[in-house]
Each structure stands twice: as C-alpha cells, then as structure tokens.
N, C-alpha and C positions, 0 to 999 in steps of 0.2 A: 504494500500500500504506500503509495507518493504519498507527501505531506500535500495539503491542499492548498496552501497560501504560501509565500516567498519566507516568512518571517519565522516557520516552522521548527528551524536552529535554535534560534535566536530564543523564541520561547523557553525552548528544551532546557537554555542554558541560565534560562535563570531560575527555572524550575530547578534546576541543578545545584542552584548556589548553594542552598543549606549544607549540600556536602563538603565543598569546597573552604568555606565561612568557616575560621577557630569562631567556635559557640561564643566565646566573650564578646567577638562581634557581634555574632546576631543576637545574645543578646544586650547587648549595649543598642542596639540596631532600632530593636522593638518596644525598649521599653525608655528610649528618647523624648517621644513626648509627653512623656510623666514628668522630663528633668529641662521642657523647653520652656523659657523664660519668653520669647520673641522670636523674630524673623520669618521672614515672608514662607521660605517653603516647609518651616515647621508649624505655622499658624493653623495649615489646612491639616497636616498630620495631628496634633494637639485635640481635636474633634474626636478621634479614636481614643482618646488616652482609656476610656471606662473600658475600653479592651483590652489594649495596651498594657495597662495600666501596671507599673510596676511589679506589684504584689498581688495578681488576680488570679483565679482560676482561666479567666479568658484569654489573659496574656500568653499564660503557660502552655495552654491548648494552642494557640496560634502558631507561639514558638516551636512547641512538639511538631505539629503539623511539616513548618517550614521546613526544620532539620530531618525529617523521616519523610518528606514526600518524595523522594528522589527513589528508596527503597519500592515504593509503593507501583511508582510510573514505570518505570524499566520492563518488567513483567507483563504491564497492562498494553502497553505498547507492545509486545510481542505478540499478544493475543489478538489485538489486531489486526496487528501483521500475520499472522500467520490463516487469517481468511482470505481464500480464492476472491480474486477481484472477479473471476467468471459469476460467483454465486452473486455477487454486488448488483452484477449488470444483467442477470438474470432476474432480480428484482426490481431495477429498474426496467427493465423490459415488462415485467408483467404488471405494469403501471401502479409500482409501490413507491409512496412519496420520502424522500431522503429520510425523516424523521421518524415513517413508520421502516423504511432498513433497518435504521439504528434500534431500534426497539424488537424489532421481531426478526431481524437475523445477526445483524454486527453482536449485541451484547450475550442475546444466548450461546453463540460461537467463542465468543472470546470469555466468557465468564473461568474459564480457567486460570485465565492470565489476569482476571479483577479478584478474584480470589486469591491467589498469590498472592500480590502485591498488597493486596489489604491487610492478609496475613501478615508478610515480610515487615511490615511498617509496625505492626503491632507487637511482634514481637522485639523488635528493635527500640520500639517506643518505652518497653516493660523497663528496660534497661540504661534508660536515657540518666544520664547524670549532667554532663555542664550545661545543657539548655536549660534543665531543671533548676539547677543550682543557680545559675546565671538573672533568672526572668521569676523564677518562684521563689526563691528561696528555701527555708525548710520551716516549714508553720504546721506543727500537725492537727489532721482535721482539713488543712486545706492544699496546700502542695506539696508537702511531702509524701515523694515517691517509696517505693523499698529500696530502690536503687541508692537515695539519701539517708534512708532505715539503716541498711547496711554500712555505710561511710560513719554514720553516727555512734553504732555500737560498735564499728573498729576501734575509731577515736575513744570509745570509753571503755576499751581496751574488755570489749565481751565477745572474745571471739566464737562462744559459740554459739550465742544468740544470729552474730552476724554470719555462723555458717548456715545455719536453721534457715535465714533470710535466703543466702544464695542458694540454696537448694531446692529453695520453694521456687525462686525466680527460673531458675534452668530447669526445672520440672516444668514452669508453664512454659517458658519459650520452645522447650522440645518437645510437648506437646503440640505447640501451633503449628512448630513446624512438620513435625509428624502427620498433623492432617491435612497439610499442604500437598505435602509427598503422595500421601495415600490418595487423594482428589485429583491429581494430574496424573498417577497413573491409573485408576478407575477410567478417566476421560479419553488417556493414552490408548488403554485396550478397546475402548468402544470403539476410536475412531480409526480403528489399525486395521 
C-alpha cells in the first residue's frame, strides 16, 4: 500500500519522535505550559495546561501515549500493508465507498496488526518509568506506576517487596505478549 499524500514520511517521523526524544524532553516538552509565564507561541499552548498540566492524570496519559505510540504504529502499519490492493479495488469496483473499505474490509484484514500494536504499546506502557517520573511524578492514588512502586522500595532498600513488584510486572507483560503471539499465529494458520 503507497502512502496517499506526499507528506506520509514526514508524518511517520514525528509520530516517531517519542522514541527518539531523552523523556526529560518530552517531558519538559508537555508539561511547559504549566511553567509559561508569556509569549506568543506559548499563549495558545497555555489553553491545554488542564491536560498538560504538570501533575495530572491527563498529562501523564498524553505523555504515555507520545513515548509508546511508535510501539503501537509499526505493526498496525504492517497490517495494512500486508492487504492485496486487488481486494481494495475489488471493493471499489463493487461500488463500496472508501469509508465503508475501511470498515468492512481494510480493518477486519488488518486487525492482527491493530492488535499487536495495541498490545506492544501496553505492554511497554506497564513498564514506563522516565515519562512517568518526568510529567507524573510519584503521588500514590494518582500517578504512580509499579514501575515507580519498584524504584521506591529499591531506594528503601526492600528488595523483596521490589522483586514481588517485578514479577508481577513481567508476568503481565508476558502474558500480553503471549496473547499477541498466540493471535497472529491462530490468524497465520487461517490465512495459510
């Protein structure tokens, strides 16, 4: 599948950024307008702060989001890609309108590759520490992760509360990605 517009890269690559970005920048990045005084192209940003905002549950989601969408894209894009542009044009031929494609053939085709990726990001997410630390803080009850749980009973020297913690963490991560695997090959044998 071609991208359908010139700027396609370009997109991808800022889509990108979160991976690229040391997290102190993003979050220095996002939670900016909590710390703008003035100036013109912070004025409009300043309007987000109640998302933004420092110390928020919204912030932190945002920020998550940022840094773990890259996870998420790669796979979903492959699932795309990986549908015959014949079945496309064979929809289009049997006078299906682009948005009923997308819904009754592109997404259940590619639902492999949105699974993944959903997956991938969540499990990546479970484990997030400097975006978290960066933009949430560790306020328990509101942004503190386990990822921050475990960092905190290191520092207070309980190692084995903090093994209890990673164990529980890589139990779920390898469980997500367990059903990831098990889902793409169930999909793999159908379409073989």
């Amino acid at each position: 599948m071609r991208p359908a517009f010139l700027g396609f890269r370009v997109a991808l690559s800022f889509l990108f950024l979160g991976c690229s970005l040391a997290f102190s920048l993003l979050g220095l990045g996002l939670t900016a307008p909590a710390h703008a005084q003035s100036g013109p192209a912070i004025a409009a940003a300043a309007d987000l702060q109640f998302v933004l905002g420092e110390i928020s549950f919204e912030g932190l989601l945002l920020a998550s989001l940022v840094a773990n969408l890259p996870f998420a894209i790669q796979p979903m894009q492959r699932g795309f890609e990986a549908i015959p542009i014949e079945v496309r044009r064979a929809a289009a031929c049997s006078g299906l309108a682009p948005w009923r494609v997308l819904w009754k053939i592109d997404l259940p085709l590619a639902w492999p590759g949105i699974v993944t990726g959903l997956v991938l990001a969540f499990a990546h997410t479970l484990g997030e520490f400097g975006v978290v630390l960066m933009v949430g803080g560790s306020i328990p009850g509101e942004t503190r992760t386990i990822a921050i749980a475990i960092y905190d009973r290191v520092q207070a020297f309980d190692n084995r509360g903090a093994a209890v913690m990673s164990a529980t963490l890589l139990a779920l991560s390898l469980l997500a990605l367990g059903i990831t695997y098990m889902l793409s090959n169930r999909v793999g044998r159908r379409h073989a």
